[in-house]
Structures are given as structure tokens and as C-alpha cells.
C-alpha positions in Angstrom: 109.9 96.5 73.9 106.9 97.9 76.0 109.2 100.5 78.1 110.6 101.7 74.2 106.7 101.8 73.1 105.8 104.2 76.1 109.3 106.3 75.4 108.3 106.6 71.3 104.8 106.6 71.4 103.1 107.7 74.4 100.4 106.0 76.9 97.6 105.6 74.6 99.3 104.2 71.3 101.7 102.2 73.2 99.3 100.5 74.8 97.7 99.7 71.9 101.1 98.9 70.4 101.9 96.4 73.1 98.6 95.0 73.5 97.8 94.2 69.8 101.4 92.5 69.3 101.1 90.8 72.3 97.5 89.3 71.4 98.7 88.8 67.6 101.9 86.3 69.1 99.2 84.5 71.7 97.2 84.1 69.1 100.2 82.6 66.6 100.7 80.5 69.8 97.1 79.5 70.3 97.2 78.1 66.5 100.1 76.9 66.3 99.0 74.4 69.8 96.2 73.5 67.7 97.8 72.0 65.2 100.9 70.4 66.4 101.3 70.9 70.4 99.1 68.3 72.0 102.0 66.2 72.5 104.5 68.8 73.9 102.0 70.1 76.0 101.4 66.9 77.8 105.2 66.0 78.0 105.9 69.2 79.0 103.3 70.3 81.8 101.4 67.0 82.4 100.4 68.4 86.3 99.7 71.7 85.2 97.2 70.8 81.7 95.5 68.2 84.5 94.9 71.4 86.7 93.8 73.3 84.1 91.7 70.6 82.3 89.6 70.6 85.5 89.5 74.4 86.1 88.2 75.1 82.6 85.5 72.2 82.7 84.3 74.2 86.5 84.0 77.6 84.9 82.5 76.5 81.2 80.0 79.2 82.2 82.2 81.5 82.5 85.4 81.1 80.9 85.7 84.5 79.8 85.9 85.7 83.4 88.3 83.1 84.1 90.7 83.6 81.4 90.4 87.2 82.4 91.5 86.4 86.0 94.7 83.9 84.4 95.9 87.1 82.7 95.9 89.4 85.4 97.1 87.0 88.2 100.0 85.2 88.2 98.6 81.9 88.6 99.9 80.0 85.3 102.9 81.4 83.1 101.1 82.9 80.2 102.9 81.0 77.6 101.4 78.1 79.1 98.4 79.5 78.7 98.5 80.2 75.1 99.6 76.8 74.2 97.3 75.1 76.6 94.2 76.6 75.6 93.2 75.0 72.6 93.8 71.7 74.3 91.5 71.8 76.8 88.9 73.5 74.2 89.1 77.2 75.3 87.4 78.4 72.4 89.4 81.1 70.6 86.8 84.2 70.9 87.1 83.6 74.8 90.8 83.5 74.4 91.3 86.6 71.9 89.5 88.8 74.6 90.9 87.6 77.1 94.3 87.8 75.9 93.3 91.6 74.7 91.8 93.0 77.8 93.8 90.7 80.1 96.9 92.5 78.7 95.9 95.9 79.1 97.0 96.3 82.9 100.4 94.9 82.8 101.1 96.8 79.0 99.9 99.8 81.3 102.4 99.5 83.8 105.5 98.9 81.4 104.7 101.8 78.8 103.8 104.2 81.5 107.1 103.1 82.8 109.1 103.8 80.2 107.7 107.3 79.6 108.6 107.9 83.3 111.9 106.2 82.5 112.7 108.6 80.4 111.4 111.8 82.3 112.9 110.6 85.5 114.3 113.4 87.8 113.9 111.9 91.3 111.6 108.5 92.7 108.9 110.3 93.6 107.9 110.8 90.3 106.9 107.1 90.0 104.3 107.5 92.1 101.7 110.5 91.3 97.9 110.3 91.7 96.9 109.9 88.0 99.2 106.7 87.6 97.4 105.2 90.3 94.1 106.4 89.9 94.6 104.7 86.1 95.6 101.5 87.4 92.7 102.0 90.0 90.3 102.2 87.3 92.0 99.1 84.9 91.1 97.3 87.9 87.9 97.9 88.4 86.9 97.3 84.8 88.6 94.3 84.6 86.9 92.7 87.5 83.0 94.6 86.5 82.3 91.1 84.9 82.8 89.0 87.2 80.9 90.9 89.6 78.1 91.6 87.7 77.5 87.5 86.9 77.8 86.8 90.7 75.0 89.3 91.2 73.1 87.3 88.5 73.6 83.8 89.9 71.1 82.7 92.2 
């Protein structure tokens, strides 16, 4: 669906497209754990709700950072992550912008890749200096955060 967003829409609204569905269904996710998935969670992924348990409780300071770096790196599947957040008391602010601004790289890459999809003449046109100079800058921004606390810590 993000590859037909970047081929109807364009970069910008199909980004937004992609990101505000995206965030809307974590979100559904993220409520729905709340209320009933406590015990699916723990029979599902007892290992990986200890490990992340124990990486939330480290970071309280600063979970948004964290959950920022969970939705940009692979680390846990992101379906995990939207169920297993309210369990181990992510609050849902943290998650919701997290899950918005943690999306926005990878929605990126998919819409932008349909648009070329559908302009495709050779593979070189993958690759051209504004694509990467965009994801360039989505990087940086994403990581300004945690750089900025690390200068503040003591």
C-alpha cells in the first residue's frame, strides 16, 4: 500500500498517507493490548517482554528516544512493539510519537519507491542525490534527540 501511495499521491501526501494509517493501526494495537493482551503477550513472547521489561525500566528517562531507536532499527518486530507497550507501561504519548516520527523514514523509502517504480527507465535512477540527501537528513533529525540529551547528561 505505501509503493501505491507514492504512485497516486506523491512524496509528501504519501508519506503522510502511510504514516498517519500506520500510527492509527499501532495505536488500535496499543489499545487493544491494554485491554485484553496481557496474557497473549506473555504466552507468546515471554523472552522478548522480559527483555523489554528491563530495557524500558533502564531508559524511563528517556523512553522517547528509545522508542524512537526501536522504530528505526530492527531490533524488535514492530507488532511486538505495539502490543508490548502498554504492558510494560510505555505511556501512550511516548508511543504515539514515536510510532509517528519513528515511521517516517521507512514510509520514505517505500513511497519514494513507488513513484520511482513507476517512472523507472534504467537502475540508475534509484539512486540520485536528492533521494539520498532526504534520507540523509531523516536521519539526522531522528537521532537530534538523542544527541542533544547526551550533551545534557553530566
Amino acid at each position: 500500500m505505501s509503493l501505491l501511495a507514492g504512485s497516486l499521491f506523491g512524496v509528501f501526501r504519501g508519506v503522510a498517507l502511510v504514516v498517519f494509517t500506520a500510527t492509527a493501526g499501532a495505536s488500535s494495537c496499543y489499545f487493544l493490548s491494554k485491554m485484553i493482551g496481557r496474557p497473549l503477550v506473555f504466552s507468546l513472547w515471554p523472552d522478548k517482554l522480559n527483555f523489554f521489561q528491563a530495557q524500558v525500566a533502564k531508559r524511563r528517562e528517556r523512553l522517547l528516544n528509545y522508542m524512537l531507536f526501536l522504530r528505526l532499527t530492527p531490533t524488535l518486530p514492530n507488532t511486538f512493539i505495539n502490543v508490548a507497550s502498554p504492558i510494560v507501561d510505555v505511556p501512550y504519548h511516548i508511543f504515539f510519537f514515536g510510532t509517528l516520527i519513528g515511521l517516517i523514514p521507512a514510509a520514505y523509502v517505500t513511497v519514494k519507491a513507488g513513484i520511482a517504480l513507476g517512472e523507472l527507465q534504467s537502475i540508475g535512477d534509484l539512486y540520485d542525490f536528492n533521494s539520498i540527501a532526504t534520507l540523509f537528513l531523516i536521519g539526522i533529525v531522528s537521532i537530534t534527540p538523542t544527541l542533544v540529551t547526551k550533551e545534557k547528561s553530566p
